[in-house]
C-alpha atoms as one frame of an Amber mdcrd trajectory, in Angstrom:
protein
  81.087  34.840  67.558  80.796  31.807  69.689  77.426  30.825  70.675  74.658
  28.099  72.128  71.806  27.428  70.176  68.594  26.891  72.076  66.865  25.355
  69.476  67.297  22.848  66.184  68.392  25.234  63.581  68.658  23.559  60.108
  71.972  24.078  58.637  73.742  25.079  62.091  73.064  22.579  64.693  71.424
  20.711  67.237  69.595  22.656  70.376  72.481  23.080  72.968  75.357  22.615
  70.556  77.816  25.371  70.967  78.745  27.003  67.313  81.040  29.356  65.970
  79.392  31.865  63.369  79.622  34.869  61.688  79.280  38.006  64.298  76.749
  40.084  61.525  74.112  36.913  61.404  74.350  36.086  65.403  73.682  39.962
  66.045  71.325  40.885  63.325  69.019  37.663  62.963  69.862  35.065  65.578
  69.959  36.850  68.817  66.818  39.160  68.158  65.237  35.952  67.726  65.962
  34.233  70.474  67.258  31.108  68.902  70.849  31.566  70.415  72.683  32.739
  73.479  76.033  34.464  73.609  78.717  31.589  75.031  79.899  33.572  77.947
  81.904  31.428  80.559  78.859  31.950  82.774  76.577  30.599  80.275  78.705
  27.900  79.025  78.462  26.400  83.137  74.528  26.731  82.560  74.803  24.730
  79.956  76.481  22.361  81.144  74.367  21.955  84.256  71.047  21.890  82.051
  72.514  19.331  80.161  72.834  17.079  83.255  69.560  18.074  83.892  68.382
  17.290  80.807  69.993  13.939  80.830  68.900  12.484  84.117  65.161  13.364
  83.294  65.368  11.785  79.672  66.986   9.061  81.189  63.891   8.603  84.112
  61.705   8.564  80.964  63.372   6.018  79.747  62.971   3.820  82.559  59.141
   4.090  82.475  58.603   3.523  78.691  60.705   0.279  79.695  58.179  -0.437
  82.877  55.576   0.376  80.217  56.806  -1.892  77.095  56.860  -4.971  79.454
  53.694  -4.049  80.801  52.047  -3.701  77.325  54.340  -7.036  75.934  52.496
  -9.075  79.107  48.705  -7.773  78.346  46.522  -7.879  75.982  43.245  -6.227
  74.291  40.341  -7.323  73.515  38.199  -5.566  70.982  34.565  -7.480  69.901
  33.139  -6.924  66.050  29.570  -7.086  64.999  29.260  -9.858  62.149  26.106
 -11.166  60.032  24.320 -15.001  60.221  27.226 -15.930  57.668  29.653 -14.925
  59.881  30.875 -11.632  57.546  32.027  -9.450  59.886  31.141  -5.560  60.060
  33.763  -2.921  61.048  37.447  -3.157  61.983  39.770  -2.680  64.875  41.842
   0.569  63.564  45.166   2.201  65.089  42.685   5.340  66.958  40.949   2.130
  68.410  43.811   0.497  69.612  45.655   3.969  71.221  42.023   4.938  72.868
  41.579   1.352  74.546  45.630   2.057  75.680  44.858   4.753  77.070  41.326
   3.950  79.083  43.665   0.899  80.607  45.967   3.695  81.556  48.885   2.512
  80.156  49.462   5.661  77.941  49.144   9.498  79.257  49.918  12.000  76.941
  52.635  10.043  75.281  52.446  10.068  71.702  53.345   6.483  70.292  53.169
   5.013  67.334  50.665   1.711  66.381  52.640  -0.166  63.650  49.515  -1.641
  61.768  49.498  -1.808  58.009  45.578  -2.567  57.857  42.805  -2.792  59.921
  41.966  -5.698  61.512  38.989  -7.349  59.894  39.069 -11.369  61.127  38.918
 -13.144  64.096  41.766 -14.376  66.201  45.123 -13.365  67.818  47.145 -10.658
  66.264  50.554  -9.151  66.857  50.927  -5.407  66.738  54.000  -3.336  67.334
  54.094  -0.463  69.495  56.616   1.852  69.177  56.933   4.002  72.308  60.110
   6.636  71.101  63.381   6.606  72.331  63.787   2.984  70.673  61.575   1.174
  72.966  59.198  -1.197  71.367  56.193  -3.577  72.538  54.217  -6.118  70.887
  51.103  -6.118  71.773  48.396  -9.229  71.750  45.194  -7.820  70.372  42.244
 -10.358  70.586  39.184  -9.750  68.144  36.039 -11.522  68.570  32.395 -11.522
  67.303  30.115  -9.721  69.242  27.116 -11.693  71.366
């Protein structure tokens, strides 16, 4: 039986891949499910139309995690930590620190992204961090630390 999947199904395929499999499994565990559709001609042009559809709006996200990794390559954050007389400092700037100041700028929505920091930040100075906003689009970001007044 020929059919679309409508999800990732691991050892078949990728969601909207069209497959050829056994008629007993697509009847008796697949379609009961939900996981595939029957490729009819009819559903076959859906498919092909929701792919389009698909594609234009993955490729409009695109565009704006580009707009956004300039935008976060030509800023920068600044993050102040409390230190003692001897100049010790107290605290660190983590990754949750760094994604919550992202998003009170308004840079980030509800996109999940990933902070590419191997430690916390625990001295004074410029750093580098790399953002990685999905899709293979990346930003560095300038993240400024300072001791607090």
């Amino acid at each position: 039986m020929k059919i679309i999947l409508l999800e990732d199904i691991k050892g078949i395929g990728k969601k909207y891949d069209v497959k050829d499999i056994s008629d007993g499994y697509a009847r008796n565990f697949l379609l009961p499910k939900k996981l595939v559709r029957q490729a009819t001609p009819r559903a076959l042009k859906e498919l092909e139309q929701l792919k389009a559809k698909t594609e234009k709006k993955d490729a409009e996200f695109k565009k704006r995690l580009s707009k956004l990794a300039r935008q976060i390559s030509e800023s920068y954050l600044e993050f102040q930590l409390k230190t003692d007389e001897k100049g010790s400092v107290f605290g660190s700037v983590t990754k949750e620190m760094i994604l919550r100041a992202m998003r009170e700028h308004g840079w980030l929505r509800k996109e999940r992204v990933d902070i590419l920091l191997e430690h916390p930040l625990k001295e004074f100075g410029e750093h580098k961090v790399s953002v990685d906003l999905k899709k293979g689009i990346k930003a560095e970001l300038k993240i400024i630390v300072q001791p607090q007044n």
